[in-house]
C-alpha angles and dihedrals in degrees: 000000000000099000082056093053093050095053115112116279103251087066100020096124108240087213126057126172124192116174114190115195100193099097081048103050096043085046093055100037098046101009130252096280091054128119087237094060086049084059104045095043082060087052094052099043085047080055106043084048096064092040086057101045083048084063093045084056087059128102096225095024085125090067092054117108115199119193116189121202142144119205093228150017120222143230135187124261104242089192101259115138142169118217096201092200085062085070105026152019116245106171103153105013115123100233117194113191137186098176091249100055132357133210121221123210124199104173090238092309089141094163077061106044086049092056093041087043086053085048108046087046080073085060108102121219085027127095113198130219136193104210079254092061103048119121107267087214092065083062091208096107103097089040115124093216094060120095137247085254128025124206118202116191119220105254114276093024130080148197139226145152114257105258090034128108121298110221095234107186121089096243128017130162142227101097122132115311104282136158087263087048096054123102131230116240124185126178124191134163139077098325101034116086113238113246101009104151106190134183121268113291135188106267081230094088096055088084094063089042092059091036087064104044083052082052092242131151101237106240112256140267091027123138101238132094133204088210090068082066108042097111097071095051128105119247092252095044084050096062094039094064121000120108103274 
C-alpha cells in the first residue's frame, strides 16, 4: 500500500482497500471476550500504527484520508437451536439457511407458506416474518434475494435443517441489528474534524462519505446519505459537498 501511495502522482491510485481477517477469524474461533481476541486486537492496532506513521513519512501524507471500519460486530453460541423440519415440512420448499436466519421460498405457493408460516410461529428463539412483516428499517424487504418468509433467530441461538450445516465455532455474527452486532468506524485525514465522537449510524452512509472526500457525485437512487455524517467533516470539506 504504501509503494502505491508513493507512485507519482499521474498513476498513484486515489482508492486503496486493505481487509485484515485476523479480528474475524480469533472472534469466531475463541469469542469476542477471549484472551485470543485481546491479542489479536493489539496485533491489529500495532499494525494499523505502522501503517499510519508510514503515511506521516509521506510528501503528500497530509492529503491521505483513512477510514476504519469492520462490517460486523460478534456474540457467543449459547447452544440454543432450532431444527425447522421439527416444526414444519418443509418438502419442497427452497430453504435457504445461514445459521442465524433462513429464508423460505414457495414459488408463489401463498395457501403453503401460510400454513408453514402458522407452523414455524410455535418454534421457540426464532421470530418469523412474511416478506410484508419485516422490519422497514432492515431495509431488506423489497429485495428480490430475500425469501417469501424470513426467520430471524433470537442472538446467541441458531437454525438449521436437519441435514444442513451446524454452525461449529463458539461465536459467530449476523443476527438482528443489536449493540454486539454493530461495527467500529474511525475517519481521520484533511477534511475530517479531530476528536468528533457521534451516535451509531448505519454503515450505509460510509460510501457517500468517501464519495465526497474523492470529490465524486454518489451515484444515484442509494440509501445512504452524507448528511448523516456531517458532523465529522471539516469546515472546508462541509461546504465542498454537503447539500446547500
Amino acid at each position: 500500500m504504501i509503494g502505491w501511495l508513493r507512485m507519482p502522482e499521474a498513476g498513484r491510485p486515489h482508492v486503496i482497500t486493505l481487509y485484515f481477517p485476523h479480528t474475524d477469524d480469533a472472534g469466531h474461533r475463541q469469542g469476542p471476550d477471549s484472551p485470543a481476541i485481546n491479542r489479536t486486537v493489539a496485533q491489529m492496532d500495532s499494525v494499523l500504527g505502522r501503517l499510519l506513521d508510514r503515511i506521516d513519512e509521506l510528501p503528500h501524507g497530509d492529503q491521505v484520508h483513512v477510514i476504519v471500519v469492520s462490517d460486523h460486530g460478534m456474540t457467543r453460541r449459547d447452544g440454543r437451536q432450532v431444527i425447522l423440519d421439527d416444526w414444519a415440512d418443509l418438502d419442497g420448499v427452497v430453504v435457504v439457511s445461514a445459521t442465524t436466519l433462513a429464508h423460505l421460498h414457495f414459488h408463489g405457493d401463498s395457501a403453503r407458506r401460510d400454513a408453514v408460516k402458522r407452523s414455524l410461529d410455535r418454534a421457540p428463539h426464532v421470530r418469523v416474518f412474511l416478506r410484508d412483516e419485516i422490519p422497514v428499517e432492515w431495509g431488506v424487504k423489497d429485495n428480490p434475494r430475500i425469501g417469501d418468509i424470513l426467520i430471524v433467530a433470537d442472538e446467541s441461538a441458531i437454525v438449521r435443517r436437519r441435514d444442513g450445516r451446524a454452525e461449529m465455532n463458539p461465536a459467530t455474527h449476523g443476527w438482528a441489528p443489536s449493540t454486539s452486532m454493530h461495527g467500529i468506524f474511525v475517519a481521520a485525514g484533511p477534511g475530517i474534524r479531530s476528536g468528533v465522537r457521534i451516535p451509531a449510524f448505519e454503515n450505509i452512509h460510509v460510501y457517500p462519505l468517501m464519495a465526497g472526500l474523492l470529490g465524486l457525485e454518489p451515484a444515484p437512487g442509494i440509501d445512504g446519505r452524507i448528511a448523516v455524517l456531517a458532523p465529522i467533516l471539516a469546515r472546508s470539506a462541509a461546504r465542498q459537498f454537503l447539500p446547500r
